[in-house]
C-alpha positions in Angstrom: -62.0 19.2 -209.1 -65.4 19.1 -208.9 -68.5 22.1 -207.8 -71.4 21.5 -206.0 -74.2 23.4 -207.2 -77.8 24.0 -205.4 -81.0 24.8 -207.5 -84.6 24.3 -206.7 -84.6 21.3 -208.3 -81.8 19.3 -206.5 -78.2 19.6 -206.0 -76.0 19.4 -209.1 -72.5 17.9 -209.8 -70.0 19.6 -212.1 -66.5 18.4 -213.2 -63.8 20.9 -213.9 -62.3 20.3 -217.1 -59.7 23.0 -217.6 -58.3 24.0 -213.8 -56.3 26.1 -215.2 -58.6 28.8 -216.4 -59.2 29.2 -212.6 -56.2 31.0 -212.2 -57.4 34.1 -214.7 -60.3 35.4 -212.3 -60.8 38.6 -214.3 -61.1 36.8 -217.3 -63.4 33.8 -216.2 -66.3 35.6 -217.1 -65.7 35.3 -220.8 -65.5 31.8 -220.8 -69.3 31.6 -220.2 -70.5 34.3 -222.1 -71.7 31.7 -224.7 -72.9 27.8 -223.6 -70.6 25.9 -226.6 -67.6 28.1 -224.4 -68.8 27.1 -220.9 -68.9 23.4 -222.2 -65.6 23.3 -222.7 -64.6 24.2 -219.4 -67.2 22.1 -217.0 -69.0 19.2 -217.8 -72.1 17.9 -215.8 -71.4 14.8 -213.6 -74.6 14.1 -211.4 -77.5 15.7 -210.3 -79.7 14.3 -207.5 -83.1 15.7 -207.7 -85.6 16.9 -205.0 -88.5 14.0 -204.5 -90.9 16.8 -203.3 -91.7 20.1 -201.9 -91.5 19.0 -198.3 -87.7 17.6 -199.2 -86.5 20.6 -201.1 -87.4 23.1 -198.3 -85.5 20.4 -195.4 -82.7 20.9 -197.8 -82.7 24.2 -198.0 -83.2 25.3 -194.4 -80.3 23.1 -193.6 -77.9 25.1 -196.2 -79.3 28.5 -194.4 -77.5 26.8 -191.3 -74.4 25.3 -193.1 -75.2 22.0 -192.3 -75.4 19.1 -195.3 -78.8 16.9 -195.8 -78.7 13.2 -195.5 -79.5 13.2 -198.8 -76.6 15.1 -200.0 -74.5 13.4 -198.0 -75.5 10.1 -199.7 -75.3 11.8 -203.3 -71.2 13.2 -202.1 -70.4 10.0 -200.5 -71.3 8.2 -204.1 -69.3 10.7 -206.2 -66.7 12.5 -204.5 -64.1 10.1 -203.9 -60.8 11.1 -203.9 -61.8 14.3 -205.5 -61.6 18.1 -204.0 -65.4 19.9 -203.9 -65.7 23.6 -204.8 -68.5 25.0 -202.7 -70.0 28.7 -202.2 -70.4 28.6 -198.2 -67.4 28.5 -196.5 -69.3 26.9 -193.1 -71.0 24.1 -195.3 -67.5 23.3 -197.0 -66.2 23.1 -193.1 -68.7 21.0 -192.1 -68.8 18.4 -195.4 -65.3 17.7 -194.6 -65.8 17.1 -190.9 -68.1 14.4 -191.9 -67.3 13.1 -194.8 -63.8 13.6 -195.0 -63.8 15.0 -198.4 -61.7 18.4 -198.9 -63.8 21.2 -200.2 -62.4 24.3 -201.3 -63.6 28.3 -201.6 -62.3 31.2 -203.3 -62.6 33.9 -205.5 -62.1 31.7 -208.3 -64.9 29.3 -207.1 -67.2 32.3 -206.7 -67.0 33.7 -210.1 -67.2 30.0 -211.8 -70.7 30.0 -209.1 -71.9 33.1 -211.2 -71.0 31.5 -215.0 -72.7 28.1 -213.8 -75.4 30.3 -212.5 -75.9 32.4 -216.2 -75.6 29.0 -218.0 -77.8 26.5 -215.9 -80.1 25.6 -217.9 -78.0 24.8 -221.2 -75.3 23.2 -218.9 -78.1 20.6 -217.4 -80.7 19.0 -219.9 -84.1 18.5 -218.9 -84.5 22.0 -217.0 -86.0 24.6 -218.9 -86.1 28.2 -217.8 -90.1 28.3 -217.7 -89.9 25.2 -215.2 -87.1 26.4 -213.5 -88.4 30.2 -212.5 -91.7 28.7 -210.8 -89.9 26.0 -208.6 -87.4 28.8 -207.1 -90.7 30.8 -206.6 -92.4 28.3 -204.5 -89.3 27.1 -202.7 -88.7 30.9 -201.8 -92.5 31.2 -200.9 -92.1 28.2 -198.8 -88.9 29.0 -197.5 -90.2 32.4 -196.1 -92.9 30.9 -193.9 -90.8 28.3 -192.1 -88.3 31.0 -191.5 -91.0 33.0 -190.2 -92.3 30.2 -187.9 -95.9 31.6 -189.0 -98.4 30.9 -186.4 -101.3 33.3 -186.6 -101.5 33.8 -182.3 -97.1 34.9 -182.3 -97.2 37.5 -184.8 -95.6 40.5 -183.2 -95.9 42.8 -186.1 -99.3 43.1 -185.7 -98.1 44.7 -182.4 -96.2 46.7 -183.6 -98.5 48.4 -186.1 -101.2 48.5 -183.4 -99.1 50.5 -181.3 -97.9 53.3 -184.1 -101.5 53.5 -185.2 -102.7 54.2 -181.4 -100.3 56.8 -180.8 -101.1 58.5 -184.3 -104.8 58.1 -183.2 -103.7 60.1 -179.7 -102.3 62.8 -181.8 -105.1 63.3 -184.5 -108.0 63.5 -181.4 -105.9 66.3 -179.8 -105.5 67.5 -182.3 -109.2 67.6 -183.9 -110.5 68.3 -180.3 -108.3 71.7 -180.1 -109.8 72.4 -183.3 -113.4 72.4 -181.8 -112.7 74.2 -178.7 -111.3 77.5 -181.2 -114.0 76.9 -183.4 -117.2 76.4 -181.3 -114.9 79.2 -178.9 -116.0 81.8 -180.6 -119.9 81.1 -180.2 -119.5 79.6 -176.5 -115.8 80.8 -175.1 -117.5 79.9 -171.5 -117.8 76.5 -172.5 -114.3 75.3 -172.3 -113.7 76.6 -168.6 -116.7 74.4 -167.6 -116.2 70.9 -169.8 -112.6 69.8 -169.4 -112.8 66.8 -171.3 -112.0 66.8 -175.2 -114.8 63.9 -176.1 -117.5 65.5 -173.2 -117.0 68.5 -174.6 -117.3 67.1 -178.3 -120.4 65.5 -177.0 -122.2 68.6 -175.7 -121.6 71.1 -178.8 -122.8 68.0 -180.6 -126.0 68.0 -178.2 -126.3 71.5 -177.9 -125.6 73.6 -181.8 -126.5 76.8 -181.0 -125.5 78.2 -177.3 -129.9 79.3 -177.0 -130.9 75.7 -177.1 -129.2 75.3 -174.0 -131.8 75.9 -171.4 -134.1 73.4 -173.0 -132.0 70.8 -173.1 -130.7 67.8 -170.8 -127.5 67.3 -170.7 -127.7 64.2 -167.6 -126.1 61.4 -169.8 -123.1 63.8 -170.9 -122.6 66.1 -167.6 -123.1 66.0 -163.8 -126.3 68.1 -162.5 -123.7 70.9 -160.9 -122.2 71.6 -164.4 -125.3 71.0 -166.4 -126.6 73.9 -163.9 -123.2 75.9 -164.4 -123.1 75.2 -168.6 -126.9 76.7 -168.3 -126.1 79.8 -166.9 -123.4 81.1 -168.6 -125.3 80.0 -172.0 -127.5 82.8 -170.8 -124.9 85.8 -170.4 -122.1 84.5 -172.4 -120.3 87.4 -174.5 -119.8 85.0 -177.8 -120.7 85.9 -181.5 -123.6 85.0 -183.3 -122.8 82.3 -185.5 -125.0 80.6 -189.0 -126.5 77.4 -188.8 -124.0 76.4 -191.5 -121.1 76.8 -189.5 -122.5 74.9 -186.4 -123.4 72.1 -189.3 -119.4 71.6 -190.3 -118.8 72.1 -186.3 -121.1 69.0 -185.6 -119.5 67.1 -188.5 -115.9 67.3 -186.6 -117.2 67.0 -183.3 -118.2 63.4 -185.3 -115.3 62.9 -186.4 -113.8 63.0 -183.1 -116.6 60.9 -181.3 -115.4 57.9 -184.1 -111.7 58.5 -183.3 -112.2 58.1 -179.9 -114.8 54.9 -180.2 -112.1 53.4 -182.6 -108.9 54.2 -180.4 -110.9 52.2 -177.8 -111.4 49.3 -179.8 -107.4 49.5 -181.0 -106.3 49.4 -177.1 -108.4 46.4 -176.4 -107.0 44.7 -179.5 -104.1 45.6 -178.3 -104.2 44.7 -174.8 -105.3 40.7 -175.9 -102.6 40.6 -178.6 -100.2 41.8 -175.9 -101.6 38.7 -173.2 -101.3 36.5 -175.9 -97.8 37.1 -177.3 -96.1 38.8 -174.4 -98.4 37.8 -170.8 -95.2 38.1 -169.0 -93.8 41.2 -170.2 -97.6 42.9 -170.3 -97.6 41.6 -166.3 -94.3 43.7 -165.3 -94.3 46.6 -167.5 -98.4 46.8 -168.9 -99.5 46.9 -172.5 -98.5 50.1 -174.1 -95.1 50.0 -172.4 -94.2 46.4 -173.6 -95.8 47.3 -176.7 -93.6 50.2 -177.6 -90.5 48.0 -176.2 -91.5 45.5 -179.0 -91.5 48.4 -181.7 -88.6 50.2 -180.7 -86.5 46.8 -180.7 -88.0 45.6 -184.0 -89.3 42.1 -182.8 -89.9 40.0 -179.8 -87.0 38.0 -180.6 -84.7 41.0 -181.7 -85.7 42.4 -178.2 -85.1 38.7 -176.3 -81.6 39.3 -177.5 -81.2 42.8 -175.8 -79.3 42.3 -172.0 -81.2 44.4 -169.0 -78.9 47.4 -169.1 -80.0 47.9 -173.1 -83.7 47.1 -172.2 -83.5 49.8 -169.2 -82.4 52.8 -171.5 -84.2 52.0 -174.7 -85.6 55.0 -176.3 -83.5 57.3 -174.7 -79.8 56.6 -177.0 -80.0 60.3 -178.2 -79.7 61.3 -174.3 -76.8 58.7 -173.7 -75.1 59.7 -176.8 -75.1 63.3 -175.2 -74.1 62.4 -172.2 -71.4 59.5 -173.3 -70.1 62.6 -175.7 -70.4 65.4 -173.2 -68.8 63.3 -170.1 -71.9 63.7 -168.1 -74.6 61.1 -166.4 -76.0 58.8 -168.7 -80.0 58.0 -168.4 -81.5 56.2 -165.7 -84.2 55.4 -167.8 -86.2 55.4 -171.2 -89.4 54.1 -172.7 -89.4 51.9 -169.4 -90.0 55.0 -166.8 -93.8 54.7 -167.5 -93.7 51.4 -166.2 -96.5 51.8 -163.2 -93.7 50.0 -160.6 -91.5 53.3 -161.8 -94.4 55.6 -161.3 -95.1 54.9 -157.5 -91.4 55.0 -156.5 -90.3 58.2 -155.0 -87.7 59.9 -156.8 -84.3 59.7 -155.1 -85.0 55.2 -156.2 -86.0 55.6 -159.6 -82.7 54.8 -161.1 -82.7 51.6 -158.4 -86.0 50.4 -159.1 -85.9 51.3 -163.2 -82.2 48.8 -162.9 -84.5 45.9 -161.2 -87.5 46.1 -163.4 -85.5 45.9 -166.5 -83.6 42.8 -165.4 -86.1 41.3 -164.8 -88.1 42.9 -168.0 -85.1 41.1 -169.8 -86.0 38.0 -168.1 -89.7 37.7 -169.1 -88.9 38.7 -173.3 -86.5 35.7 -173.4 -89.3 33.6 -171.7 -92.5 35.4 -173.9 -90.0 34.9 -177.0 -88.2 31.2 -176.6 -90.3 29.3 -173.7 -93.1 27.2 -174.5 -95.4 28.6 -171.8 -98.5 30.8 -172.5 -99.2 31.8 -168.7 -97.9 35.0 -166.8 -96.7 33.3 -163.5 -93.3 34.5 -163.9 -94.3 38.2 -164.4 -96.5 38.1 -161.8 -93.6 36.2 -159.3 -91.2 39.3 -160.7 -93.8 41.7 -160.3 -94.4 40.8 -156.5 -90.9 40.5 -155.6 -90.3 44.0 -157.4 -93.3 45.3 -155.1 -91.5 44.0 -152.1 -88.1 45.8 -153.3 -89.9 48.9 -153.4 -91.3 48.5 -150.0 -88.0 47.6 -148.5 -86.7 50.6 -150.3 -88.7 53.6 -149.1 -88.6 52.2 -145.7 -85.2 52.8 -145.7 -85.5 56.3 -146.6 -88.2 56.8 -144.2 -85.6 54.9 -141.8 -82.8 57.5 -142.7 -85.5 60.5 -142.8 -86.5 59.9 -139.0 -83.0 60.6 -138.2 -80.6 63.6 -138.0 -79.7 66.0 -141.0 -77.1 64.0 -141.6 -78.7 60.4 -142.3 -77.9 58.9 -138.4 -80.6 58.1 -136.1 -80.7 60.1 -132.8 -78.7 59.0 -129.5 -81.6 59.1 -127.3 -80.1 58.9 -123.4 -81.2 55.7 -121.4 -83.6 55.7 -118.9 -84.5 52.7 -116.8 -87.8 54.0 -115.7 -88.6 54.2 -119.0 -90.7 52.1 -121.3 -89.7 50.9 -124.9 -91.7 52.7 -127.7 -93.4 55.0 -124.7 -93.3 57.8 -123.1 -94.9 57.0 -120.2 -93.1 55.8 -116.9 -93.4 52.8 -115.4 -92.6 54.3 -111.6 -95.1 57.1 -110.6 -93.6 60.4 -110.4 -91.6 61.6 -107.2 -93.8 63.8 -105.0 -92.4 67.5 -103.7 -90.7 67.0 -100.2 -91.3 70.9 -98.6 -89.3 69.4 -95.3 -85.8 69.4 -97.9 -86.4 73.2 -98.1 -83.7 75.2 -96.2 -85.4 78.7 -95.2 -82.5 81.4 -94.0 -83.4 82.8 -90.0 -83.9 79.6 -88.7 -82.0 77.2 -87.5 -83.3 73.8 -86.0 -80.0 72.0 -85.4 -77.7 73.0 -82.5 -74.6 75.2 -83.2 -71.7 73.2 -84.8 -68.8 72.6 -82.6 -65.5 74.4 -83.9 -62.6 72.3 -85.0 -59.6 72.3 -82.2 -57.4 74.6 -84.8 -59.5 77.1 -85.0 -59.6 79.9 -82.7 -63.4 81.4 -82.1 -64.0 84.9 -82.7 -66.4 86.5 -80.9 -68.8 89.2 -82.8 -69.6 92.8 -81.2 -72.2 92.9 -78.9 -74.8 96.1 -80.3 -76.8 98.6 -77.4 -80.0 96.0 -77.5 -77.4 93.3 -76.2 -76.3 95.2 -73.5 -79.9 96.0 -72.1 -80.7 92.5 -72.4 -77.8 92.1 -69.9 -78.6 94.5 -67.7 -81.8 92.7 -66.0 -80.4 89.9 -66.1 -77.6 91.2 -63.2 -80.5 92.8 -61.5 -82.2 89.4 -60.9 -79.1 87.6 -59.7 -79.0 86.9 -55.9 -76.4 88.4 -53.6 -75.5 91.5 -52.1 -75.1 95.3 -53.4 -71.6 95.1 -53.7 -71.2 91.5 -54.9 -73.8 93.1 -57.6 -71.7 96.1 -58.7 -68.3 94.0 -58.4 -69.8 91.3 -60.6 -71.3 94.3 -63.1 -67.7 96.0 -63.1 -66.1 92.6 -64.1 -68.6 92.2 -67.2 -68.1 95.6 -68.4 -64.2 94.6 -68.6 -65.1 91.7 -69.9 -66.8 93.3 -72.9 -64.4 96.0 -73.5 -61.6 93.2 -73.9 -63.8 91.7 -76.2 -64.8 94.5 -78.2 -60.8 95.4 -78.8 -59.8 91.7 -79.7 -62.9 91.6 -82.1 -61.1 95.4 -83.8 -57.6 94.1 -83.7 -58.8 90.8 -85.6 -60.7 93.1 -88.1 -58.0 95.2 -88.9 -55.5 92.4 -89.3 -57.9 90.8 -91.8 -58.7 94.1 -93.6 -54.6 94.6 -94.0 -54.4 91.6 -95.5 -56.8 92.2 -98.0 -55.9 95.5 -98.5 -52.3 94.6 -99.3 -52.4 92.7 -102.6 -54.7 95.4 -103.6 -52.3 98.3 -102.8 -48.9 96.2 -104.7 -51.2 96.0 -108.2 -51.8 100.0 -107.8 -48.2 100.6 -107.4 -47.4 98.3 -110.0 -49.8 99.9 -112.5 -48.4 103.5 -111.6 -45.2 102.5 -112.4 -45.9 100.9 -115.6 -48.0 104.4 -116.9 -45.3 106.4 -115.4 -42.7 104.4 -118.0 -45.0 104.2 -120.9 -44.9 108.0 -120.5 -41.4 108.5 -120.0 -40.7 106.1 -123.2 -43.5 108.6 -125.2 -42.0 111.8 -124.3 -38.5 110.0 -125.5 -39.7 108.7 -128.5 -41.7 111.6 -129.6 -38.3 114.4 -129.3 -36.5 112.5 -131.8 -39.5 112.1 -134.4 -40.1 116.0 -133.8 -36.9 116.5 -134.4 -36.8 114.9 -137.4 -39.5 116.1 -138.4 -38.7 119.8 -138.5 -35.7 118.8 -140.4 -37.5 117.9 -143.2 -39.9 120.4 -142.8 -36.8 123.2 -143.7 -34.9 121.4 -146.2 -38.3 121.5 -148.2 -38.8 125.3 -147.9 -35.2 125.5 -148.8 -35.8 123.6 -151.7 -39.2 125.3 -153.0 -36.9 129.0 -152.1 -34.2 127.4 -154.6 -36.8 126.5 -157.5 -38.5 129.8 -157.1 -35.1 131.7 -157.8 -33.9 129.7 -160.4 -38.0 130.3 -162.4 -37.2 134.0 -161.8 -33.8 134.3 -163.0 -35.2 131.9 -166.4 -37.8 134.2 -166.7 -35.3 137.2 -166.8 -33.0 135.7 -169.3 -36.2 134.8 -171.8 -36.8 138.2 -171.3 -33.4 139.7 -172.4 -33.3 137.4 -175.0 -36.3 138.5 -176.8 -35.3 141.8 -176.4 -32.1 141.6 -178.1 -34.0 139.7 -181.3 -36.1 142.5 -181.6 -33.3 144.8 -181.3 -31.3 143.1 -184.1 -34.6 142.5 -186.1 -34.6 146.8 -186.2 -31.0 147.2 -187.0 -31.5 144.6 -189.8 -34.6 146.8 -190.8 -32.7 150.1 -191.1 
């Protein structure tokens, strides 16, 4: 069996002598504690040594990925006939015997006799000292590091990273210096803080200004605008504040200093910041801006550790505590994290958020992979994404404004159709009908001649009143003819009106009976129905009063019973007593 053995200066080839010393793993140790004991049990058999630098690194970076060098696969090919190859990767051992056809074997056994060839290297080969030895594995490690790293002085996203952690320490220490001066210099000027809003302005005018006197002699036009220069200058005149010593205002100024360089320098780190972020990231700073893809970059570690992460991880990164809760406490998991201060995020309303937070991070995903593995240096595809996320947006409030127009409920309105109507007016397109007064029907009089009666019906003729009569009487004088044609013909119409004034009262009665009967039948019908409810009372109520005074008696008879027997116990307690007494005064004499 043989063991194939890397060191920084070329691959070595050891022969097994005793296999089976292999079997004791515990003990396998001991067997290289000294060299003259290691010899015995492996034996060097070839060593093919690195030409150069440049070779031993393409060596090495192809053992990082399990996968053999030409140049050890010339050196096996040469020596390893027949023979079974202990190696220490498992994956490189797979791969040697895909393409060479040579079985290679590893164990426990093969580790452990890794770690005794390891302590004994440079006895077991000759030529390799430890002082050579220790400065080739420190360059090949050196070397090793930087092609790992890919170094390239414009893709180095830890300088990201420690921009963005120094900015948001810088954003703490100015508030918190800049509070500092507003209680300090508060005491002197308390009015001041009501009137400059801004930390640095404010910073900027105590600096200006010292003492709250000097104020009226001052100009404060490259700090202030001219209403709250005017505003500062009055109430520097009656403020209430303390008298303070020119030794204090001298360690005030000194902060407000401090905070004027903070701020200068924080400016400085943003745009350093903002060109690192085009240059690494131009995709990812399009969609999302600088500090949000910045702090994506250091919460996921790297660019490429973050190109890894799908959309759904992407969309709720920096919120895991608040998932955690919610995953543990069954409720709704975030919508968002660090990604909600995304200015796409910002201008939605809120009922889409969580819809446009899920579209920005896919295709926040989208743009890493690109910033991280593509070639390109450009921001087209952010910009593309960025567009079509606008238009998204767009289509989204529109529908809510769509479903807002409507009823409670989310449904448009049924609006009735109208043919004189326009579409998206209200305007006719007829003119409006005119008022007709010749449709109006006014009661008294009639135009139209009377209606003629159907053949069934039968016409009744109305009561003629005094006034009709008179106007009959002239009319008779005016007739023609002789006196006694005139009174026969005035005799017959007085008949004639009597008969009709009876057979208008016969046809009024008849009608009024037949009204009047219906009428009369619900009266009786009524009357008999009280006069049985009251028949059934008057039954109902004897037996119940009956009963009633029953009970009534048996309950006085009871209360007379319980009364006697109290008395008659009271009597006997009382004859009892007296007989104990008694006896108690016979006993006595």
């Amino acid at each position: 069996m043989l063991v194939l053995f890397e060191t920084p200066a070329g691959f070595a080839l050891f022969k097994v002598l005793d296999e089976g010393k292999l079997d004791k793993v515990e003990d396998l140790w001991k067997e290289f504690a000294t060299s003259e004991s290691a010899r015995e049990i492996v034996k060097l058999k070839a060593f093919n040594k690195f030409e150069n630098t440049s070779d031993a690194l393409s060596a090495a970076t192809l053992l990082i990925d399990s996968k053999p060098s030409k140049g050890l696969r010339k050196f096996l090919r040469t020596h390893c006939d027949g023979e079974t190859l202990a190696v220490a990767d498992s994956k490189l051992g797979n791969a040697i015997k895909e393409k060479l056809k040579i079985d290679c074997l590893h164990n426990n056994a093969v580790m452990e006799l890794m770690r005794g060839l390891r302590n004994q290297l440079t006895e077991l080969i000759s030529g390799l000292a430890v002082q050579d030895l220790a400065p080739m594995s420190l360059g090949l490690s050196h070397s090793l590091s930087r092609y790992k790293l890919k170094f390239s002085p414009d893709k180095v996203d830890t300088m990201i990273i420690q921009a963005i952690g120094l900015l948001d320490d810088l954003d703490k220490e100015l508030n918190t210096y800049a509070m500092r001066v507003r209680e300090w210099y508060g005491w002197h000027f308390p009015e001041l803080s009501k009137i400059v809003q801004d930390n640095i302005q404010y910073a900027k005018v105590v600096k200006l200004m010292g003492n709250r006197t000097n104020a009226v002699d001052l100009d404060f036009s490259e700090v202030l605008s001219e209403d709250t220069e005017a505003e500062l200058k009055e109430a520097a005149v009656i403020s209430m504040g303390t008298e303070v010593s020119d030794l204090d205002l001298a360690n005030i100024k000194e902060l407000c200093d401090q905070v004027l360089a903070l701020s200068e320098y924080r400016a400085q780190l943003y745009d350093y910041l903002k060109n690192r972020m085009n240059t690494i990231a131009p995709n990812l700073t399009a969609l999302v801006g600088e500090l949000v893809g910045a702090r994506l970059i250091a919460h996921g570690g790297s660019l490429l550790n973050l190109a890894k992460q799908p959309g759904s991880t992407v969309q709720i990164l920096g919120a895991e505590k608040a998932l955690f809760r919610a995953l543990k406490t069954k409720h709704a998991t975030p919508k968002y994290g660090l990604i909600f201060h995304a200015s796409l995020i910002g201008q939605a309303a809120p009922k889409i958020k969580g819809k446009i937070s899920r579209s920005l991070a896919a295709k926040t995903a989208l743009a890493i992979r690109y910033d991280a593995l593509g070639d390109g240096q450009d921001n087209t595809m952010g910009l593309e994404n960025r567009a079509k996320l606008e238009a998204r947006l767009r289509v989204l409030e529109g529908r809510e404004l769509g479903r807002s127009a409507g009823s409670t409920k989310g449904k448009p309105k049924i609006e009735f159709y109208d043919k004189d109507r326009k579409k998206g007016a209200g305007a006719l397109i007829t003119p409006a009908k005119t008022y007709n007064p010749s449709a109006d029907l006014v009661l008294g009089q009639t135009t139209d001649p009377a209606p003629k009666k159907p053949d069934g019906e039968q016409e009744v003729a109305r009561p003629k009143r005094k006034h009709d009569e008179a106007e009959v009487a002239p009319a008779g004088e005016a007739a023609e003819g002789s006196p006694k044609e005139e009174g026969d013909g005035k005799g017959e119409k007085r008949k004639k009106k009597k008969r009709k004034v009876e057979s208008v009262d016969t046809v009024d009665q008849i009608q009024v009976d037949e009204a009047e009967e219906p009428i009369k039948k619900k009266k009786k019908k009524k009357d008999e129905a009280q006069a049985s409810e009251l028949a059934n009372r008057d039954n109902s109520a004897a037996p119940e009063s009956k009963e009633e005074l029953s009970k009534e008696e048996k309950k006085k008879k009871k209360k007379k019973k319980q009364q006697a027997e109290e008395v008659q116990e009271a009597g006997d307690s009382a004859s009892k007593k007296k007989d104990k007494k008694k006896k108690k005064k016979d006993k006595g004499q």
